[in-house]
N, C-alpha and C positions, 0 to 999 in steps of 0.2 A: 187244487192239486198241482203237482212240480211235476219236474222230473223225480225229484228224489222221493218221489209215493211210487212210485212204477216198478214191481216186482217182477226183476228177468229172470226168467225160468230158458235156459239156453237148450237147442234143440241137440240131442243125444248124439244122433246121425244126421250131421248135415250134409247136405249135396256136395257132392264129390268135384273138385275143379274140374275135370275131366267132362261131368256132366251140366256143369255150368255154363264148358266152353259149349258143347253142344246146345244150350238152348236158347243161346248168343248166336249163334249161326242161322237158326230161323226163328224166331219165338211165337211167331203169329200173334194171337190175341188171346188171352185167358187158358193156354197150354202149360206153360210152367209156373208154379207159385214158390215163392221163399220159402225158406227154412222156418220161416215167426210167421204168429198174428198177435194183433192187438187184440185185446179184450177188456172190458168195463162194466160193468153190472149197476144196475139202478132201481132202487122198491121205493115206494110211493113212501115208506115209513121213515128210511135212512136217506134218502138220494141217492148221488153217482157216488160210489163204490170199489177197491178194491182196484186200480188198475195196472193190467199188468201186460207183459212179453211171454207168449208161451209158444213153445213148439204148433208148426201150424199140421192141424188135424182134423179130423171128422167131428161133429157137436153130438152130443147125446141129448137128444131131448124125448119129452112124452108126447103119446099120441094126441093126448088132448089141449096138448100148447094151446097157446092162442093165434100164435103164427100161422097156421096152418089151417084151422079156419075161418079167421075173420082178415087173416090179409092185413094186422099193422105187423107193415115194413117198409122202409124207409131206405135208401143207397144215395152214392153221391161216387164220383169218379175226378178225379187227377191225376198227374204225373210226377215223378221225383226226374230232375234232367241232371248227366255228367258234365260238369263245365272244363274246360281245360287246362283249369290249375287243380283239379282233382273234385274239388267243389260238388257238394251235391243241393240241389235249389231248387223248390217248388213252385209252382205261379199262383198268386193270391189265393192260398187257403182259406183265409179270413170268408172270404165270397162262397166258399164251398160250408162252410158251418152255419152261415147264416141263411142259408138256401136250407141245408139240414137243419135247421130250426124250423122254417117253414114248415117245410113237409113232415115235421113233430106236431107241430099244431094243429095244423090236419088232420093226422092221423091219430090227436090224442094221442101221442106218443109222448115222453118230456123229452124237454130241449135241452142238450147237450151243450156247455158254456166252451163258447169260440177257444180257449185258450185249451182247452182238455182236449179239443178237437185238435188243434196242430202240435202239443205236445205228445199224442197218441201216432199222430202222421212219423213224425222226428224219433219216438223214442224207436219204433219198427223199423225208420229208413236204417238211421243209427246201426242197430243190432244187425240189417242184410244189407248193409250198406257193398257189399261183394254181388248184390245181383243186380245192382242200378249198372246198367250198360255204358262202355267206355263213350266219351264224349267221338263226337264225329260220323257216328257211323247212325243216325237218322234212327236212334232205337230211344227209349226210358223204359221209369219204370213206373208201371200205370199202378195205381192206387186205387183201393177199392172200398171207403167206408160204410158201414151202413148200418140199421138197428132195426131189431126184431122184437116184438111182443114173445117173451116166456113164461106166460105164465100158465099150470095149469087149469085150467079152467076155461067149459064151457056157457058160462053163461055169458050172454049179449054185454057186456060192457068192455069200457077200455081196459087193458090189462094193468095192472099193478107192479109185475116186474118187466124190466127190461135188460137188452144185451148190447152194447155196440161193440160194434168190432173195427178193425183193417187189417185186411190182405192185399198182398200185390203179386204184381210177376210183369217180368221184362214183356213189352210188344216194341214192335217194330212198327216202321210207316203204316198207315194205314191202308194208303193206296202208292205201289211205286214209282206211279206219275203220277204230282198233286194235279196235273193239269189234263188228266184223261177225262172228260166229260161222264157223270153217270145217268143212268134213265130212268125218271118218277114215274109212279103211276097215280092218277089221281081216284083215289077214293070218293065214288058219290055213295053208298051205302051204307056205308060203318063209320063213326066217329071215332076217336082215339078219347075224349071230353067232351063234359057240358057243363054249360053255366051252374057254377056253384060245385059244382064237383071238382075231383082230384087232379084235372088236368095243369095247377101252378104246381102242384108236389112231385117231388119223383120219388114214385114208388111202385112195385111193381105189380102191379093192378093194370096199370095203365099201359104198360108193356104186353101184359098178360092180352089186353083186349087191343093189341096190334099184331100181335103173330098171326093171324086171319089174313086181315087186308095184306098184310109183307107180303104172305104165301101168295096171295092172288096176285101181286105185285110181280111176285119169283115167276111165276107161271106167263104172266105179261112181259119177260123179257125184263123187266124192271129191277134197279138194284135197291129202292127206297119207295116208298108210299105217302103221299102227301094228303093229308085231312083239311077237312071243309069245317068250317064252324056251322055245329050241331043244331043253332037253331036258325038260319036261312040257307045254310049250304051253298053261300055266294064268297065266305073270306077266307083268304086262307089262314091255315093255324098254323102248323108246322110237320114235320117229317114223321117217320117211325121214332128215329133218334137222333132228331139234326134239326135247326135252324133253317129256316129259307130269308135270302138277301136278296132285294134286287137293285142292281145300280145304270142308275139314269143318262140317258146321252148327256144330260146339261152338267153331270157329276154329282147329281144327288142321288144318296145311297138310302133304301126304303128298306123296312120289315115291318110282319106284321104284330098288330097290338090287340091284344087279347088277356082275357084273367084268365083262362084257359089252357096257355102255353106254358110247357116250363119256360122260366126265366133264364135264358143261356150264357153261362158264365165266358165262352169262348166269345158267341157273338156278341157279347156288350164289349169287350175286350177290344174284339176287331171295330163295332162303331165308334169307340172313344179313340181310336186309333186316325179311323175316319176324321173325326170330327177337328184333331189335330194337327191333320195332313189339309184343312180347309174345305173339308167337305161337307154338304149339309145334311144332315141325316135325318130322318123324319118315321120314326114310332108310329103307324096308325094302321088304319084295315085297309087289305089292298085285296080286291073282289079277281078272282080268276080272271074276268073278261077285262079289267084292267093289263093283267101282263096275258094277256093274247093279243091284247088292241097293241098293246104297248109293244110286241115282238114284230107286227107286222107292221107298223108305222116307223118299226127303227127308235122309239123310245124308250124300251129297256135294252142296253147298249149288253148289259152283263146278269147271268141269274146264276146263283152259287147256295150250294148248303154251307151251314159253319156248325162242326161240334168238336169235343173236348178231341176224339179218338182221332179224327181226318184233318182237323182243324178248320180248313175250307176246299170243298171240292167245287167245279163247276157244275150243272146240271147242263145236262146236253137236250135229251128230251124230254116233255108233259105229256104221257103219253093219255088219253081220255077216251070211254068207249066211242065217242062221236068227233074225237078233233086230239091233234096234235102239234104242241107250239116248239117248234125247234128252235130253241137258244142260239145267241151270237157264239161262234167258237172264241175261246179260251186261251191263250199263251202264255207265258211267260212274263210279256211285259204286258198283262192286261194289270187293271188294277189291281183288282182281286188278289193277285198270283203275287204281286208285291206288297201288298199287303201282310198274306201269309206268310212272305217270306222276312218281312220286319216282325211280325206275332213271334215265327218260330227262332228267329234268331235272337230276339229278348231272351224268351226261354230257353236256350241252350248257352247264354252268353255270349252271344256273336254280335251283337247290337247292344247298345246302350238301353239299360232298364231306368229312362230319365221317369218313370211314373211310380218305382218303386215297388213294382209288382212281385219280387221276388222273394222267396225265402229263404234265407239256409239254412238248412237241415244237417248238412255235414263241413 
């Protein structure tokens, strides 16, 4: 499918300049959505299907979808960035569809071909191409793909029809100091995954069985939750919804390795960034009492979450019900921070995209 399969069906009543400028002024996170969604339909008989631009709206579906009780659904997250010559440009979609391939396979869901995935991105930025935030002012416009089981029917199998969609809406920084330190809490109780289960796919299942530990987290003073691998409870996995990094006095930058973690398109980004600024970076299991040993001896110099929405924050404390490792403070010119600030200025055009990472979309 092209561009020229894509049926625009334009939204009647769009958003009023007036109310645009207002949601440009704070947008926070998932408050305002465009005037469009992407839509695409897929049955096991014909394949993918039909796709088009429609007015974004409420779904009609039956109570006995399949979505709704067996949980295939699949999401995936990016951003559309304003460059300064008006430019609108994505950072490696390509890496976001074939993550959503994954977690189709998974979930027995079918897999959506990488080119249908970024011409669905493009044809929607295209059409609200007026809610992607002016360049400079530290906003985008976050992207929200994802595909749902609808088909009527309760019996136990995969379903046979499917829906992908995207929606977006303007956000703003995530944190308005990248360099404020935030507070983990460590989960010994609850896992977010287990070996052979859901925890490489994202999907919201997995979500679903971390708003528990978060709350306990909330309630700890905590703004994030970090998980223990399910069957020793000694490695770390990863966050609620973030990446854990940690980087070494000697400059070797560590994360952990798991079949269990989503795969993060942000943090492979920032280690291949790593790894070309001359630093060694090493993929493997990094056991709690390693970055406690490692905080009090002075050899983890730096600890940081990395995801799509923050990009990288620093972690300040581990907080644990018997011990807490308080992190090196964070600056500006810690690694990390420069780091971040070559990732985001790739993506906003402010740096040189010598890896080719980007797309244009407009």
């Amino acid at each position: 499918m092209t561009a020229a399969n894509f049926r625009i069906e334009r939204n009647p009543n769009p958003t009023s300049d007036a109310d645009l400028a207002k949601a440009f002024e704070n947008p926070g996170f998932g408050n305002y959505f465009t005037d469009h969604m992407a839509m695409i339909d897929w049955t096991l008989a014909e394949g993918w299907q039909d796709p088009r631009i429609v007015p974004y709206g409420p779904l009609t579906l039956n109570p006995a979808n399949a979505v709704f009780h067996y949980g295939q659904e699949i999401f995936e997250g990016l951003k559309a960035y304003r460059h300064a010559d008006g430019s609108v440009h994505t950072f490696r979609p390509e890496r976001n569809a074939a993550r959503l391939q994954a977690s189709a396979r998974r979930l027995a869901l079918p897999e959506l071909p990488t080119e249908l995935f970024v011409e669905a991105i493009r044809q929607l930025v295209q059409v609200d191409e007026r809610w992607v935030p002016p360049h400079g002012k530290q906003q985008s416009l976050y992207l929200r793909p994802f595909m749902i089981a609808n088909e009527d029917f309760l019996g136990v199998r995969a379903a046979e029809t499917a829906t992908f969609m995207v929606i977006a809406c303007p956000v703003g920084s995530y944190f308005s100091d990248p360099t404020r330190p935030v507070n983990i809490w460590l989960e010994t109780e609850y896992s977010r995954a287990g070996r052979g289960g859901t925890g490489s796919a994202k999907c919201g299942g997995n979500y679903a069985a971390s708003m528990l530990p978060q709350r306990i987290a909330y309630d700890k003073g905590c703004e994030q939750v970090l998980f223990l691998d399910s069957c020793s409870e000694t490695y770390l996995e990863e966050l609620g919804g973030m990446n854990v990094v940690l980087v070494l006095d000697d400059g070797t930058v560590i994360t952990p390795k798991s079949d269990s973690i989503l795969p993060g398109i942000t943090r492979d980004s920032v280690l291949e960034l790593c790894e070309q600024a001359g630093r060694k970076v090493e993929r493997r299991q990094i056991s709690i009492a390693e970055w406690r040993e490692g905080v009090e001896s002075g050899r983890v110099a730096e600890a940081i979450a990395i995801g799509t929405a923050a990009v990288i924050s620093p972690i300040g404390e581990l907080r644990a019900p018997d011990f807490t490792i308080t992190n090196p403070p964070v600056t500006e010119e810690s690694f990390s921070m420069r780091i971040r600030s070559l990732l985001t200025g790739i993506q906003n055009g402010i740096e040189p995209d010598t890896n080719n990472w980007l797309v244009k979309l407009v």
